[in-house]
N, C-alpha and C positions, 0 to 999 in steps of 0.2 A: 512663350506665354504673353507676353511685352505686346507681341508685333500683332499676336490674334486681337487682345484685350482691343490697340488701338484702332482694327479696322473694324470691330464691332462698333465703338464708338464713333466711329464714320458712317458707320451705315445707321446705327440710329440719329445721327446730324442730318441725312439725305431722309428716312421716313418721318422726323418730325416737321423737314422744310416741304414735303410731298404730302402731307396729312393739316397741316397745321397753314398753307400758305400757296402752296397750287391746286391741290383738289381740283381740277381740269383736266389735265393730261393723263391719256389713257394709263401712266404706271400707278400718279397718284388713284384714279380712280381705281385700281386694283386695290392698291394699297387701304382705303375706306371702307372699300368691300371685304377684305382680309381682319380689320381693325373692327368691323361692326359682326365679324361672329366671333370673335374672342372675348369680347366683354367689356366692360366698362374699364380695364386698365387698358391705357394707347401701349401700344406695337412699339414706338420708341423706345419709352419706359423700360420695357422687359429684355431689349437688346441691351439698353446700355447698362441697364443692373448687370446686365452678364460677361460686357466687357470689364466692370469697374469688379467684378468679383476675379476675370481674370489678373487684375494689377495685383490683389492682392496678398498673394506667397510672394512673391517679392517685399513689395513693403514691412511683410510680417518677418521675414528674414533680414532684410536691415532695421532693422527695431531691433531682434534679439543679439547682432552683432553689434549694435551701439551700444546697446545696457549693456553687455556681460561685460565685466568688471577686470581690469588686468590682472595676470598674474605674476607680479615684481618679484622677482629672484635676489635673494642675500637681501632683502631690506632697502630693496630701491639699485642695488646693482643688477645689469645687466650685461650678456655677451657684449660684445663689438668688433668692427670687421678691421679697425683701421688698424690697429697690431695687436700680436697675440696675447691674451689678457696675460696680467703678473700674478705672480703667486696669490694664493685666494686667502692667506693665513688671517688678512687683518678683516676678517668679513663680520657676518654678525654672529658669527656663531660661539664668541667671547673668548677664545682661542688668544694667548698671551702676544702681542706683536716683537719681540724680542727681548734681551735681555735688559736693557734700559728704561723697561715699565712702559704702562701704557703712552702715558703724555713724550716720552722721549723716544718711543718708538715712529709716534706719529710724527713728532718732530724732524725726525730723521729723514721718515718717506714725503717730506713737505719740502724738506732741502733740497730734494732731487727733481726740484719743477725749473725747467729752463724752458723760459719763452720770450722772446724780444721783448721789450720793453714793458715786463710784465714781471711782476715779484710775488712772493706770500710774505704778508706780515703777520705773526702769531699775536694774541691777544688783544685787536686792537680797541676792543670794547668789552665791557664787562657781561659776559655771557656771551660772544663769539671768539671761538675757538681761533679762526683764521680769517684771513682776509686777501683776497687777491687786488694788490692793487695794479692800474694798467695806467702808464703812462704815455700821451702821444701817439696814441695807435687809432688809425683810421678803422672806421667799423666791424670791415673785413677781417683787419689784423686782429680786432679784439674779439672777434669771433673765434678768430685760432686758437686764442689763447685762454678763453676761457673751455676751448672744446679741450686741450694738455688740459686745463686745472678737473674737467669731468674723466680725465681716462688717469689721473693720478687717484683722483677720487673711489675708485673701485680697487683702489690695493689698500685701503683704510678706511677704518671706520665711518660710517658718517656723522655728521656733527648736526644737532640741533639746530643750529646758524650756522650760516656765513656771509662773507661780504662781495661785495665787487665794487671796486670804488673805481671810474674815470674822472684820472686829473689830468686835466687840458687836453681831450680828446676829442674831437670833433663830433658833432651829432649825425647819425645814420641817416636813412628815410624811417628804419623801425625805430618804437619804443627801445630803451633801452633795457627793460625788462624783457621785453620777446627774444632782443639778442639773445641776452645769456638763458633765457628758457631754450630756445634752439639748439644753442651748441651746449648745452650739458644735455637737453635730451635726447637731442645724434648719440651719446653714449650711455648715460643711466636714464632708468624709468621714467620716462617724460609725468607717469602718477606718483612719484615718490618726492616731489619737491613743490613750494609754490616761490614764484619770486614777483617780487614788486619794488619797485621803484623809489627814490625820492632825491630829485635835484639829481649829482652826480653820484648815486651810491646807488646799487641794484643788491636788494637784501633777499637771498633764498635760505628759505626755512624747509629742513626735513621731516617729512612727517612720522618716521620710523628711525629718528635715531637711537644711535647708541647708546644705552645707558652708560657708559664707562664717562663720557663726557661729563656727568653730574658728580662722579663720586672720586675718579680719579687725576681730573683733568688741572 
């Protein structure tokens, strides 16, 4: 439909340069002769309306694939290809995380983050749960490592906040906010999170967290 759409609009670019600017040549003269019994709308006109109606099931189709609106799994988790997801117990479906209550459960699955020069600190501000801090890692590496903190992320709850702090890291070519939007949305709902920036600290806030954060945490 593309390829029709664009040679109509070629050939109305050829009768409006043959109607509108040679009028000489025996095709233009066809063409004026053709244009003066159809009526007072030019011959141009009516081809190119007809290519420009061809664009349009396309464009109407990407328009309805923009709007429609994701559909985020568990509350902003989603699959992922890079290993097989972990037990799904700590999702949103308020399901107890083990035997040491919520806050020590989560506690537990946060111990088990190993990434080079990158740690979890619990509580490092009042109302964020955790905080990944990265030390010394060139952009690349901190991309790694916040991509471990998004796939620990989907075997616990998620949190209202969190932090990402670079200390003594060197600066990207990106923002450092796109870093960590990128590599957490390689694995959860790139719509389930917003993060932004300030100085060396890249703050993501979720939009569907867990209520357990508020009353048990």
């Amino acid at each position: 439909m593309r390829a029709l759409g664009t040679l109509f609009l070629i050939v109305a670019a050829v009768l409006f340069y043959l109607v509108r600017f040679d009028r000489q040549s025996a095709v233009a003269l066809s063409v004026v002769e053709l244009q003066s019994s159809l009526g007072p709308v030019p011959l141009y006109s009516i081809v190119a309306i007809l290519g420009v109606l061809l664009f349009l099931p396309g464009f109407v189709k990407r328009f309805v694939s923009d709007r429609a609106p994701a559909t985020p799994s568990q509350a902003g988790h989603r699959p992922h290809t890079r290993q097989a997801a972990r037990p799904a117990s700590a999702g949103a479906s308020g399901a107890p995380l083990g035997a040491g209550g919520f806050r020590g459960s989560v506690l537990a699955r946060l111990r088990e983050f190993q990434a080079d020069g990158a740690r979890i600190e619990p509580d490092p501000l009042a109302g964020v749960p955790f905080a990944l801090v990265l030390e010394h890692l060139s952009p690349r590496s901190a991309e790694r490592a916040v991509g471990e903190l998004g796939l620990l992320l989907q075997s616990v709850p998620l949190p209202p906040r969190l932090r990402v702090v670079f200390h003594q890291c060197p600066e990207g070519p990106a923002p450092r906010h796109h870093l960590v939007g990128k590599a957490l949305g390689g694995v959860l709902d790139p719509g389930a999170f917003k993060a932004t920036t300030s100085a060396d600290v890249v703050e993501v806030r979720f939009l569907s967290p867990d209520p357990r954060y508020q009353t048990e945490w």
